[in-house]
Structure formats: C-alpha cells, structure tokens
C-alpha positions in Angstrom: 4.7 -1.9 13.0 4.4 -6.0 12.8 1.9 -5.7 10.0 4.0 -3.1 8.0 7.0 -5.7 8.6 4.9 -8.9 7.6 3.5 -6.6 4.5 7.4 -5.6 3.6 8.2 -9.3 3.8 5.5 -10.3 1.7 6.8 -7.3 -1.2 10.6 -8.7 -1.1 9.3 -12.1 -2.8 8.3 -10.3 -6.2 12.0 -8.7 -6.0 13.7 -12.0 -5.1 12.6 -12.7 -9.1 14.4 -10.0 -10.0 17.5 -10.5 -8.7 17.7 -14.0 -9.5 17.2 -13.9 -13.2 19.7 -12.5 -15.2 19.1 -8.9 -16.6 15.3 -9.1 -14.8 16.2 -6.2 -13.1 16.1 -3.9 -16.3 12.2 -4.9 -16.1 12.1 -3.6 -12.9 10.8 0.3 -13.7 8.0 -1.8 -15.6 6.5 -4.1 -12.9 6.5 -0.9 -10.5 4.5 1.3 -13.2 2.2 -1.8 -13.2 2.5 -2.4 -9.7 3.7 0.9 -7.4 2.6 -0.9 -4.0 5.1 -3.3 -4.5 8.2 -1.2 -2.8 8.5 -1.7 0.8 7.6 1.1 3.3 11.4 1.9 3.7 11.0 3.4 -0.3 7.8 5.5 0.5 8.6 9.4 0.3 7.2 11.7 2.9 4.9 13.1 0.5 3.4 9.6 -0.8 3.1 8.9 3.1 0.9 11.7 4.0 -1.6 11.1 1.0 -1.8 7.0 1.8 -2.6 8.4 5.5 -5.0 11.2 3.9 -6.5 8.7 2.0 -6.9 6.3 4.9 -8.8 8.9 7.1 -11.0 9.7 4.1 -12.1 6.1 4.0 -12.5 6.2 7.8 -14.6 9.4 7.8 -17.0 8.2 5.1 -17.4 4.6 7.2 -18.4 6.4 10.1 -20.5 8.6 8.3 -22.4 5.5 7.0 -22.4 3.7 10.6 -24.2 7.0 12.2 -26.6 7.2 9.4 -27.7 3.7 9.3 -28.2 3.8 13.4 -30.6 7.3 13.0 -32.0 5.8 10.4 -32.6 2.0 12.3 -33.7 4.9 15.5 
C-alpha cells in the first residue's frame, strides 16, 4: 500500500500542471489517451484492476518458467 501511495504521489505532479494553467484542463482527455497510467489507483475500475493483476501474474508465471528452465538446463 506505501508503494501504491508513493506511485499516486508521484501521478498528482503531471495534474498539478493542469490545474494551474488556465484552460489546461480541456487538454486533459489528451495527455490520458497519450498517457492512461497517469490516473491514480483511486480512478482504476474493477475491471482495469483485474486485467493489470492478470497481466502481473502472466509476467510472473513466464519468469518462473524461465528460472526452472535455466536450473534443469544448468542440472
């Protein structure tokens, strides 16, 4: 939860810009096309949620696939 804070933190700079500077925040739908891991977590739908975690366990699953291939193979 610290790092999803620290992360949320680091993602309200680029929307300090955008309230600060007058009529920015009509550019806003454009910079999160370009950008859509810019909203913090509090924005993420259910749906987005469970693919980032899918996603996450994927990347997992093929590093430990890698990891028990290279020890048979170094076996």
């Amino acid at each position: 939860q610290f790092l999803r804070i620290c992360a949320d933190l680091f993602r309200l700079v680029p929307f300090l810009v955008f309230l600060v500077v007058p009529f920015m925040e009509f550019l806003l739908p454009v910079a999160l096309k370009l950008f859509p891991n810019m909203l913090p977590s509090t924005f993420e739908t259910k749906s987005k949620k469970e693919e980032r975690l899918k996603k996450e366990l994927r990347v997992k699953l093929e590093l430990a696939k890698f990891l028990q291939d290279t020890i048979e193979e170094m076996a």
